[in-house]
C-alpha positions as MATLAB code, in Angstrom:
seq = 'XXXXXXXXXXXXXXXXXXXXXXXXXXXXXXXXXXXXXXXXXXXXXXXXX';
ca = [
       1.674   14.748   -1.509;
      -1.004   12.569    0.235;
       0.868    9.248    2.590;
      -1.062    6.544    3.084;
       0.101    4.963    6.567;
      -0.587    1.530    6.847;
       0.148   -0.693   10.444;
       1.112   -4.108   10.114;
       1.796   -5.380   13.324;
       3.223   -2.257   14.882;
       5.141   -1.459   11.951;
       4.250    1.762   10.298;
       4.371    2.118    7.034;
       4.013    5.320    4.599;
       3.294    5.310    0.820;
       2.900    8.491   -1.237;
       0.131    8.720   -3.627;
       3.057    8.603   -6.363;
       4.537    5.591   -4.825;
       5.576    2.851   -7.632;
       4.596   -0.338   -6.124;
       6.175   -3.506   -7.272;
       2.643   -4.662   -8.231;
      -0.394   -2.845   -8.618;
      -4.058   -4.140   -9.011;
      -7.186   -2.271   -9.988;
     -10.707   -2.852   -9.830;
     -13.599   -0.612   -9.535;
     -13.126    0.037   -5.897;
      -9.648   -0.577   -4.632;
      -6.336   -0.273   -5.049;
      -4.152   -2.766   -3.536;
      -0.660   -2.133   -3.122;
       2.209   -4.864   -2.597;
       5.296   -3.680   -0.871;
       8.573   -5.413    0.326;
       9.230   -5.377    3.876;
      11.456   -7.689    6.489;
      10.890  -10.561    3.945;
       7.637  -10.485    3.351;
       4.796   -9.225    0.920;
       2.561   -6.652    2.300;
      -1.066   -5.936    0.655;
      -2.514   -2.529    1.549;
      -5.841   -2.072   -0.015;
      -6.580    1.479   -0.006;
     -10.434    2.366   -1.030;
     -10.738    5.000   -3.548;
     -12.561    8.103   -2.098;
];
């Protein structure tokens, strides 16, 4: 299982490659992943490889 780590302001997050994000948009060259955290909404954009 491939994490994605993402730093937000010291704050490490990890989501698996299976993660079910509360919202999840495609397009042709990202992914961008909304997730929960201390109150606020955090957009990862991961680039597909």
């Amino acid at each position: 299982m491939k994490l994605f780590q993402y730093d937000y302001y010291n704050d490490l997050y990890e989501i698996s490659c299976d993660a079910k994000p509360k919202n999840i948009f495609l397009s042709n060259i990202s992914v961008i992943y909304e997730i929960e955290a201390a109150n606020y909404i955090i957009e990862i954009q991961l680039v597909i490889e």
